[in-house]
N, C-alpha and C positions, 0 to 999 in steps of 0.2 A: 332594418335588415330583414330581407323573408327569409321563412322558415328553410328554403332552397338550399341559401345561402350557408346560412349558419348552420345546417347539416351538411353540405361540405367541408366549412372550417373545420367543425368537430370531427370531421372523419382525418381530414391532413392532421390535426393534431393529435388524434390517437394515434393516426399511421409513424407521428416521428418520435409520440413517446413509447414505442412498442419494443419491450426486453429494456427499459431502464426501470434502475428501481431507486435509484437516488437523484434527484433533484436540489439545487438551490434558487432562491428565489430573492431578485432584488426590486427594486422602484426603479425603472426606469428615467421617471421623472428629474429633468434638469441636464442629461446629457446631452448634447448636442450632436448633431447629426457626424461632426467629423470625428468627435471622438467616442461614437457609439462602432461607426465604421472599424474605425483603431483599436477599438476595446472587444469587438464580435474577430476582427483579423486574426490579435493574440489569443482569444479563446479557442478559436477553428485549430491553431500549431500547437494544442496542449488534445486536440482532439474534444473537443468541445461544444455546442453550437449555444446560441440564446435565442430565444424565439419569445418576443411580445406577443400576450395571449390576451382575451376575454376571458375575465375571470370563471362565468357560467359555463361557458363552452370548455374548459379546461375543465372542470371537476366535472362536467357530462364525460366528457373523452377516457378521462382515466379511470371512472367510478367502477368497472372490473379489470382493474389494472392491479399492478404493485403499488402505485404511488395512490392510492387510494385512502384519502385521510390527512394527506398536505393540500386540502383546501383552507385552513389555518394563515396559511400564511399569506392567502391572495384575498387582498385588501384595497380596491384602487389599482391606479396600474401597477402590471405586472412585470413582468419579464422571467423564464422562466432559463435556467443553466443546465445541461445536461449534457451525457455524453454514454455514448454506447461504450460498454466493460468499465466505466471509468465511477471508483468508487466515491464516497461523499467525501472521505478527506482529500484527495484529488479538486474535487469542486470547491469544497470551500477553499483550497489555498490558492485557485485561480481568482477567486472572487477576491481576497481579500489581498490579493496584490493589486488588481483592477481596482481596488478602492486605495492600497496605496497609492499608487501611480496616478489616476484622477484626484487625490486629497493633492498632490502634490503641484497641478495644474490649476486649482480651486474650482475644481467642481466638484459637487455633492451628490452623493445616491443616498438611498435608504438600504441598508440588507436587511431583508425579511425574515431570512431563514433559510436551514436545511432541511431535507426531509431523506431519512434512510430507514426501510426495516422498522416501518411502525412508526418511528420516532421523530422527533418536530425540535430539532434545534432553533430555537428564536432571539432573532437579531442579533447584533454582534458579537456577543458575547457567546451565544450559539456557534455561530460560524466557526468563533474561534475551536470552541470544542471540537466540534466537526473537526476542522483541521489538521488537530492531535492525533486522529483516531490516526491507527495504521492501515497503508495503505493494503491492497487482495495482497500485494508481494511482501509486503513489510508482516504481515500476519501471517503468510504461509513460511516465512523463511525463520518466524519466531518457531513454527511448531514443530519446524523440521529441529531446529538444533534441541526444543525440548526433548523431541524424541532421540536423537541422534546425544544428547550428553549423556545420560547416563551406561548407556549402549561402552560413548569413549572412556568415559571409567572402567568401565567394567575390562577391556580392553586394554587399558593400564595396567590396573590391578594383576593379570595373567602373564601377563608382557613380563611384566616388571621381574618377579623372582625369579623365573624363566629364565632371563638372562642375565641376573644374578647366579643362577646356578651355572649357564653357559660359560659366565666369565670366570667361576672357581674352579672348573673343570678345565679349561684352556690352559691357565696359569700353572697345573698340577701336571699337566702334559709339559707344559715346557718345562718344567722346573724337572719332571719324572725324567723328560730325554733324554739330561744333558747328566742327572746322579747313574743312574745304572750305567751308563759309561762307564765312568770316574769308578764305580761299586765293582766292575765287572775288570776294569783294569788293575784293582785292590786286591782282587779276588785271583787272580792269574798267579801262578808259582814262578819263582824267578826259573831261569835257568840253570840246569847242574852245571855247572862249570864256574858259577861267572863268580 
């Protein structure tokens, strides 16, 4: 391949890893062409793409990138997973359905790993991790209610005797309407005569 060449690769695949910062990486190796077809389909409806790389031209491409340091994981062929906004537990749990689903056609992959934020989840066990993490929405919806409980305690806590005092107060009105009546018809002098 000339040098032409493989500075254009490298520039396409910088141009598609550009604003990702998570990656997974599997072996392509042993998939066959219809069920690579079926496997990149289901990836593309999760927002996803997989692009078969040259392992040199790939860590050329990213080397001032964010993914810079998941050269770890490309060993032989490659195949790399990614998706624009879409974080690494997103990825792994696409992958690791694409490996259920193919385990259960008997075809084999290898998973190589994740890569997010520095960090090199490797091989299955990896992925799995990966997985766990929460996802940008599943992390931002934890921090919200962290902030937002103690906030509804406290909010309780004022509530609460508030309308405990509301409902003493109610109960003393009705009960007050109905005696000064009764107290004020006690209190009236009969008539002279009667």
């Amino acid at each position: 391949m000339s040098k032409k060449v493989k500075s254009l690769i490298e520039k396409e695949t910088a141009t598609r890893l550009t604003g990702i910062d998570a990656v997974g990486v599997i072996n392509p190796r042993g998939i066959g062409a219809i069920a690579n077809n079926q496997m990149r389909r289901r990836l593309r409806e999760q927002n996803l793409r997989m692009t078969v790389v040259k392992n040199t031209l790939a860590v050329r491409a990213t080397a001032a990138s964010k993914l810079k340091g998941f050269e770890e994981l490309l060993s032989g062929p490659s195949a790399i997973v990614y998706g624009k906004g879409v974080g690494v537990s997103a990825i792994a749990r696409a992958i690791l359905a694409e490996k259920k689903l193919l385990d259960e056609a008997k075809v084999t992959f290898e998973l190589r790993g994740a890569f997010f934020d520095g960090e090199i989840y490797v091989g299955d066990k990896g992925i799995e991790k990966a997985s766990k993490l929460p996802t940008r929405e599943e992390a931002i919806a934890g921090v919200v209610a962290a902030i937002l409980g103690p906030g509804r305690k406290l909010a309780g806590a004022l509530k609460g005797p508030g309308g405990k005092l509301g409902g003493i107060l109610k109960s003393i009105e009705e009960k007050g309407g109905s005696a000064p009546a009764a107290a004020a018809a006690a209190e009236t002098p009969a008539p002279a005569g009667a």
